[in-house]
C-alpha positions as CSV (number, residue, x, y, z in Angstrom):
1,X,-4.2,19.0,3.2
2,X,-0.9,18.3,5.0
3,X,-0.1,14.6,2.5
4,X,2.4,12.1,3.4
5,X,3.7,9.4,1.1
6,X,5.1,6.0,3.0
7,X,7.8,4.3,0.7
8,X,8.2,1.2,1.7
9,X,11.8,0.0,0.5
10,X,13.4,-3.3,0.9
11,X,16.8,-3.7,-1.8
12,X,15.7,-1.1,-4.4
13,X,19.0,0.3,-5.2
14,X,17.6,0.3,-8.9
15,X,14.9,2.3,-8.9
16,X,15.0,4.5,-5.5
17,X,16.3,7.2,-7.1
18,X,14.3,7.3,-10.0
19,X,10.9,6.7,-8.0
20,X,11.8,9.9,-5.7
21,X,12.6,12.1,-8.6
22,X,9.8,11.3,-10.3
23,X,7.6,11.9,-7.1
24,X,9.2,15.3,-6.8
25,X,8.9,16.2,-10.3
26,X,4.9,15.4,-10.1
27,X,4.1,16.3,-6.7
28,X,6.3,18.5,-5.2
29,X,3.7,19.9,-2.9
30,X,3.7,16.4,-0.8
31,X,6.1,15.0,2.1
32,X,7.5,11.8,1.7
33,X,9.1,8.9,4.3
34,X,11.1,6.3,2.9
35,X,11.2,3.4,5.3
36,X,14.0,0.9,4.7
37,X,13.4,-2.4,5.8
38,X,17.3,-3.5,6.3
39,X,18.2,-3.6,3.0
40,X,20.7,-6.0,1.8
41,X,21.9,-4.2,-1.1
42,X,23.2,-0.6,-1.6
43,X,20.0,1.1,-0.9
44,X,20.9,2.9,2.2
45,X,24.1,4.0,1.0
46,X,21.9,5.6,-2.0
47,X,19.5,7.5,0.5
48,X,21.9,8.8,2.7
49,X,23.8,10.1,-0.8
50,X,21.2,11.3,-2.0
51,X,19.9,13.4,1.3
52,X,16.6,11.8,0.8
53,X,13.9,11.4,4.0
54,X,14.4,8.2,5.4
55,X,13.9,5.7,8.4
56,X,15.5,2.1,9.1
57,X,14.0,-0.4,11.0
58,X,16.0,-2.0,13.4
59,X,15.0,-5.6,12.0
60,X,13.7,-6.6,8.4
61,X,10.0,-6.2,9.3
62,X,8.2,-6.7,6.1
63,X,6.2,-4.9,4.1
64,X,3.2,-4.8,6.7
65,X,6.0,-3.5,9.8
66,X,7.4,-1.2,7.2
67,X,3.7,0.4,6.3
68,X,3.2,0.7,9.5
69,X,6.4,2.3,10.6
70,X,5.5,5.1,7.9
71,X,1.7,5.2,9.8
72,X,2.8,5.5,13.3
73,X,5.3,8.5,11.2
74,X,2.7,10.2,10.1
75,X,0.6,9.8,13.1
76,X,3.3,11.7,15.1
77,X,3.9,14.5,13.0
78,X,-0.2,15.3,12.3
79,X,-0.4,14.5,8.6
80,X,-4.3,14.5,7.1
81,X,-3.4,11.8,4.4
82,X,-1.2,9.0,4.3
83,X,-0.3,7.7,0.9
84,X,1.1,4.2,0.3
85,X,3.4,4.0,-2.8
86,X,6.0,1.6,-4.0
87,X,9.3,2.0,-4.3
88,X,10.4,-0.3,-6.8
89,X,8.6,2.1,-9.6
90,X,5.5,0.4,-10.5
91,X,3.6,3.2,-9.3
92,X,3.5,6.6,-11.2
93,X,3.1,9.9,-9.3
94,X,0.9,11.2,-12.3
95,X,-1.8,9.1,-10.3
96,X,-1.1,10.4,-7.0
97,X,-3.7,13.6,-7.3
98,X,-6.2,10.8,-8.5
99,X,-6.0,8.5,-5.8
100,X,-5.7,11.9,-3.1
101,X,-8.7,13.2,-4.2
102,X,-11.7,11.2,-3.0
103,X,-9.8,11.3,0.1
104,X,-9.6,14.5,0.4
105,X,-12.9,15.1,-0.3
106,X,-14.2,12.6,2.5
107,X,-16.0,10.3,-0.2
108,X,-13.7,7.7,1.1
109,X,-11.5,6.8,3.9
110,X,-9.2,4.3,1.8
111,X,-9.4,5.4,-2.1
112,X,-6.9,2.2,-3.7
113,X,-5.3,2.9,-7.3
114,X,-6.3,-0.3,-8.9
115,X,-5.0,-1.0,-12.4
116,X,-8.2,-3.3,-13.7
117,X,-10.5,-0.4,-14.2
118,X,-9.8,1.3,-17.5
119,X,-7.0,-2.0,-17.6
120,X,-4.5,0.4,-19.3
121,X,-0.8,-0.2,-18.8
122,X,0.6,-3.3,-17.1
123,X,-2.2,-5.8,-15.7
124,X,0.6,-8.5,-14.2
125,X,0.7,-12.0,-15.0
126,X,-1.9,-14.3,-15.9
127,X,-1.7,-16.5,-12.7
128,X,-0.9,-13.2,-10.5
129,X,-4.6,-12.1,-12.1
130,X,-6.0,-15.6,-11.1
131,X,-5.7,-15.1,-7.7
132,X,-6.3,-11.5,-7.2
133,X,-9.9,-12.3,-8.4
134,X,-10.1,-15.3,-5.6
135,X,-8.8,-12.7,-3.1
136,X,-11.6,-10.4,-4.3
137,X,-14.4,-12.9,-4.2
138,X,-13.4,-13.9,-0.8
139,X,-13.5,-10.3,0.1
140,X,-17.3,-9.7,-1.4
141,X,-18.3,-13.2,-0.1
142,X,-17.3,-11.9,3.8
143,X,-18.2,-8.1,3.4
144,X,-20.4,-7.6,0.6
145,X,-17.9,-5.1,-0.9
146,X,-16.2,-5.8,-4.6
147,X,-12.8,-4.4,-4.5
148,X,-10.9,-5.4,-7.9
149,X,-7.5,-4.5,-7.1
150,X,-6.8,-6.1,-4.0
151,X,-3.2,-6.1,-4.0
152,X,-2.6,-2.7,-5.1
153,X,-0.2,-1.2,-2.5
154,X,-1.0,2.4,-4.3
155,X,-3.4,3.8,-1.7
156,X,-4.7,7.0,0.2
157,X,-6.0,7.0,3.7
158,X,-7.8,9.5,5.8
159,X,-6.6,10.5,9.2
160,X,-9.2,8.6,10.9
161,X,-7.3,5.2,9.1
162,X,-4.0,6.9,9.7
163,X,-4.6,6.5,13.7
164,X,-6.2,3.0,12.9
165,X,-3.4,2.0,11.0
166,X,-0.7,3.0,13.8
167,X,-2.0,0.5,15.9
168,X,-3.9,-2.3,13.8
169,X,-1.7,-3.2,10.3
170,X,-1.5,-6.9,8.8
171,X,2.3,-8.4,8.6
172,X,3.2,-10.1,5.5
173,X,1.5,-9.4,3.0
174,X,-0.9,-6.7,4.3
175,X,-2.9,-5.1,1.4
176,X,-6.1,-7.7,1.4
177,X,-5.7,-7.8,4.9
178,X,-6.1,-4.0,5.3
179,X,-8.8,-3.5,3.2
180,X,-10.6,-6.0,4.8
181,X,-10.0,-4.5,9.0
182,X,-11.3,-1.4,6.9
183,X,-14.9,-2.9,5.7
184,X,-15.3,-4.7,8.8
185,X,-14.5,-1.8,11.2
186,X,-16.9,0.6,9.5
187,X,-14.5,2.8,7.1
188,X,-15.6,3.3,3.8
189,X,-13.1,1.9,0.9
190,X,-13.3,2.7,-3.3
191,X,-11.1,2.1,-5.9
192,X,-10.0,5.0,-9.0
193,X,-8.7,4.0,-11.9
194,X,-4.7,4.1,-12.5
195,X,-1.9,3.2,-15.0
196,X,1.0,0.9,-13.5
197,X,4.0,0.3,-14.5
198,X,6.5,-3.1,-14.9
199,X,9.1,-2.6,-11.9
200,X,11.9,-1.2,-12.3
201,X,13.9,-2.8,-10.2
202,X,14.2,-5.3,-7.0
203,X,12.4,-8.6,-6.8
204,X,8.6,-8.9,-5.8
205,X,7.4,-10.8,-2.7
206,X,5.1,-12.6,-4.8
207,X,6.6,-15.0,-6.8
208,X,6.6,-18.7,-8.6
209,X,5.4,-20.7,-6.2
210,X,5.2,-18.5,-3.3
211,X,2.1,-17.6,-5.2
212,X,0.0,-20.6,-4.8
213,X,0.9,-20.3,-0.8
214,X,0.1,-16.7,-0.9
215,X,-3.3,-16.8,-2.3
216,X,-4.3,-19.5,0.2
217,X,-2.9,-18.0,3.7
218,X,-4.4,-14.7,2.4
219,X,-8.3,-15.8,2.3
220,X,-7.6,-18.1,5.3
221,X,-6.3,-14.3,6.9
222,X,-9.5,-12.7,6.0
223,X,-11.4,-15.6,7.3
224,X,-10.0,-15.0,10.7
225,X,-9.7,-11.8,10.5
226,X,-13.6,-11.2,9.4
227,X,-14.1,-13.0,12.8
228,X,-11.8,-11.2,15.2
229,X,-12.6,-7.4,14.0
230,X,-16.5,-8.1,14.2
231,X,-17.2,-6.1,17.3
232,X,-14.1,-4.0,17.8
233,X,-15.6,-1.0,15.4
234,X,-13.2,1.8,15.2
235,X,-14.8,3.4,12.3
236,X,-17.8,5.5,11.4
């Protein structure tokens, strides 16, 4: 199936280069879009040294405009699966046939690589654990669906979530936020089980006590956003 992989990529000059020749050493049979969020650092002069695919946004969009940029991408150009995949190197191509393939198979429409199945390789901090699970409760208390791994940004999508996607994506910090338009709008979501790594490079959008902030406007988002997609079904 014709797969792309969104990169996302906001001052990565340290591990760009690394994360694309690792994707191409694993799964050269894949397209991939880098999409560069106005970078601050070097990280467009390494892309365009480098001849790799990439897009810039005109304005620093965050992740969620970034994701979406690389939707509305692989909208355009007819692609069956869209994979979301870091670009600061936490996420290791290896996986990337894993998290395809109950895509692929049409057992889900969103298959998410979460790291706390087998809980092999790195699990994050202690606190950043603390409030994943409160994400995750809020997201069984509202759907009924435990999803472990709700911040994992290492995901596969169907083209039915592809054309969703292109016109309904989260800002900020998107990856609760998506799974949750998913449940509510009738596509089906699993997790498989992957190995993460420590990033390589960059600085996470998560951190000290942004974290604390994060955790709360997150499960107010899926509060409101619980309400506003009940009746607007654009899935099965």
């Amino acid at each position: 199936m014709k797969t792309l992989v969104i990169i996302p990529c906001y001052n990565e000059q340290d591990s760009i280069v690394r994360v694309i020749d690792n994707l191409k050493s694993n799964a050269p049979q894949v397209d991939y879009l880098i999409v560069n969020d106005c970078s601050t650092d070097d990280t467009e002069k390494i892309l365009k040294e480098n001849g790799f695919n990439y897009i810039n946004n005109p304005i620093n969009l965050g992740i969620g405009g970034g994701v979406q940029a690389g939707y509305l991408y692989a909208q355009q150009y007819g692609y069956d699966i869209a994979v979301q995949m870091d670009g600061d190197g936490q996420h290791d191509p290896k996986y990337l046939s894993r998290v395809i393939a109950p895509v692929a198979e049409g057992r889900f429409d969103m298959a998410i690589g979460s790291r706390f199945i087998e809980k092999e390789g790195f699990q994050t901090s202690f606190m950043r654990r603390f409030g994943i699970n409160i994400i995750s409760t809020f997201i069984l208390l509202l759907t009924g669906k435990r999803i472990k791994d709700t911040t994992s940004g290492f995901r596969a999508c169907n083209r039915k979530l592809i054309e969703f996607f292109a016109k309904n994506y989260a800002d900020d910090y998107p990856e609760p936020e998506a799974i949750m338009a998913c449940i509510v709008n009738g596509f089906s979501v699993g997790e498989v089980a992957v190995v993460m790594e420590e990033r390589q490079g960059g600085v996470s959008s998560i951190r000290s006590l942004k974290s604390a902030y994060y955790m709360i406007k997150v499960c107010l988002a899926l509060v409101v956003n619980r309400i506003s997609f009940t009746g607007k079904k654009g899935g099965k």
